[in-house]
N, C-alpha and C positions, 0 to 999 in steps of 0.2 A: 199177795204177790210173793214170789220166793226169787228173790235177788239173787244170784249167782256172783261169786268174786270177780268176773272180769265178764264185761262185755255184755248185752243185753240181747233177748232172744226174742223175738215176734213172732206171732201167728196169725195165718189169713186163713177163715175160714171160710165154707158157702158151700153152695149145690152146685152141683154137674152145669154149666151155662151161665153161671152168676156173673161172669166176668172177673173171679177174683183173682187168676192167673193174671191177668191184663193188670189188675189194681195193682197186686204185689208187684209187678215189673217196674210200671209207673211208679209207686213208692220208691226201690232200692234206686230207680235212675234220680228220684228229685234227694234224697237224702244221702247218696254219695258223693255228692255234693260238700256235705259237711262231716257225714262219718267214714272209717272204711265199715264196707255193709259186704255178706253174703246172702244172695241168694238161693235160695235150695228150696227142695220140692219132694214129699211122697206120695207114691212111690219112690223113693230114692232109687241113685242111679246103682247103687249097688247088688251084687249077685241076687239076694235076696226081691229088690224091688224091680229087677229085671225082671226074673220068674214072675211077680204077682202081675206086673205089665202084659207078660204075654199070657199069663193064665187068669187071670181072676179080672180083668176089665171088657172083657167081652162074654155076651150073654151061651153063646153056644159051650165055650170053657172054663165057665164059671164051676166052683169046689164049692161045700157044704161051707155054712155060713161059719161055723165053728174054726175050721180049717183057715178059712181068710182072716180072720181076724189074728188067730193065732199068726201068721204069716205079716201079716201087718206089721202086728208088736213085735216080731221077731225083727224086720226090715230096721224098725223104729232104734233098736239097739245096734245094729251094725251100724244105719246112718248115724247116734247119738256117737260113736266110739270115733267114726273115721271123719268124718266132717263139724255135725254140732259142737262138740268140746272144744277140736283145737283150732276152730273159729274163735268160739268164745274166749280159751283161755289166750288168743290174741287181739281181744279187746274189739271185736268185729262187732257189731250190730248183726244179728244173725233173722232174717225173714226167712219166715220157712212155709211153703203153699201147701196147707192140710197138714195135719198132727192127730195128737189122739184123738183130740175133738171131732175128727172123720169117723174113725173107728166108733166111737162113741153114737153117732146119727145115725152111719151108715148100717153096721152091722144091730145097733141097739132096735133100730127102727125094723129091723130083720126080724128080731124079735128075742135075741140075746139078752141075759141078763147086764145093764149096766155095771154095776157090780163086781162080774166077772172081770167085765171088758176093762174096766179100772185095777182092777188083779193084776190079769196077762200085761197089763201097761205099767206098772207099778216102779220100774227102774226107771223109766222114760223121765229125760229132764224136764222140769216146771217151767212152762213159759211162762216171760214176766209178764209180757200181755199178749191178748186172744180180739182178733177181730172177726167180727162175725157179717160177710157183706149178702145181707137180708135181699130176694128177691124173690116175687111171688111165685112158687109152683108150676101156677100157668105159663108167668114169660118165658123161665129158664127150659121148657118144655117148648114154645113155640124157637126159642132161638136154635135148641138141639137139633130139633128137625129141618131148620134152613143149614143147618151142615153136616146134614144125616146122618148125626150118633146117639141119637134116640137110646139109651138101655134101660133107664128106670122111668114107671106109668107115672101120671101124676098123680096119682093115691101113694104111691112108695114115695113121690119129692115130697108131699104133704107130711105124709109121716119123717120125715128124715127133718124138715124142716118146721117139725117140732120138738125134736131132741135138741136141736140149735135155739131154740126160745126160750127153751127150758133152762139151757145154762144162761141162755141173757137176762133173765129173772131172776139166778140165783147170784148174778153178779161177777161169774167169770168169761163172758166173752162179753163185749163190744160190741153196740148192735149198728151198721151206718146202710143207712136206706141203700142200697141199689139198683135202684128198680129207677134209674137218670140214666142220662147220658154220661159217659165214663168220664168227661171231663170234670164234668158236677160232682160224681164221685169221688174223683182222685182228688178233687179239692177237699172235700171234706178229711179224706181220710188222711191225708197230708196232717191237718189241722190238728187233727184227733192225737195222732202217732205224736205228731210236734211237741204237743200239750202231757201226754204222758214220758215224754224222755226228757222232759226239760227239770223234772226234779232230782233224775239219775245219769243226765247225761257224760257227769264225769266217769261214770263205769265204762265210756265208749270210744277208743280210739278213735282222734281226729283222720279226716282224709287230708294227704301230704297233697 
């Protein structure tokens, strides 16, 4: 874990459906509570992850895989300059919905060298901790098409969501079932987060 001076960084990770957007919300609402928290998300909302929104999430304007990634990590730096830092250096508990560890499933499972993609990411801040909200290939594939944005097969979720195993093995992400009901889950993950900032929690501005 690489501690930052002020303030501690999160990351939610998961497949396209996983419900990790919903998890991270749930989170920053139950732990603003007790810290002040940011919530953030990339694509970020800046120039950079505007363009990737409108060009690289849908299948018909999708760019060579090389291209996206690069665009990523580039995103990745204007978000870390203008949001991630001066969250952190104000003591904020900072969640953030997908980080490199996207880049890393997404594009590696494209067929990208890992490697590189830890390269082009190489400035990108270190999150203190990585959650990883595990859901089989099949559901997150069945809930897509009940809200018809279907873009990746399930041979592409299967592979992407084994580049996510692969670091829960080597001990940098978090692995919390989500393959429940979101209530079940945000218990957990409450529990999980709780348990890991209660040895650093002085790094985190209280909520007034």
């Amino acid at each position: 874990m690489s501690m930052v001076k002020k303030g501690i960084f999160l990351v939610i990770e998961g497949l396209d459906g996983s419900g990790k957007t919903t998890q991270a919300t749930l989170l920053a609402q139950k732990l603003s509570k007790t810290y002040k928290v940011l919530l953030t998300a990339e694509p970020s909302k800046g120039k950079i992850g505007s363009f990737i929104r409108d060009c690289c999430l849908y299948e018909q304007t999708r760019l060579p895989t090389e291209a996206e990634a690069l665009l990523f990590a580039a995103d990745r730096i204007e978000h870390m300059q203008k949001e991630l830092k001066p969250a952190l250096e104000e003591g904020k508990l900072v969640i953030c919905d997908r980080y490199v560890y996207s880049s890393l499933a997404y594009q590696g499972s494209a067929g990208l060298s890992l490697d590189w993609i830890k390269t082009i990411n190489a400035r990108a801040l270190q999150p203190d901790f990585s959650i990883f909200i595990d859901v089989p290939p099949e559901k997150v594939i069945e809930r897509l098409k009940r809200k018809k944005s279907v873009m990746e097969t399930l041979e592409t979720q299967r592979k992407v969501q084994e580049v996510y195993l692969k670091y829960v093995d080597k001990g940098e992400l978090v692995r919390i079932n989500g393959d429940r009901d979101k209530e079940f889950v945000a218990e957990e993950l409450y529990a999980k987060v709780s348990g890991l900032l209660e040895p650093v929690k002085g790094y985190v501005s209280k909520a007034v």
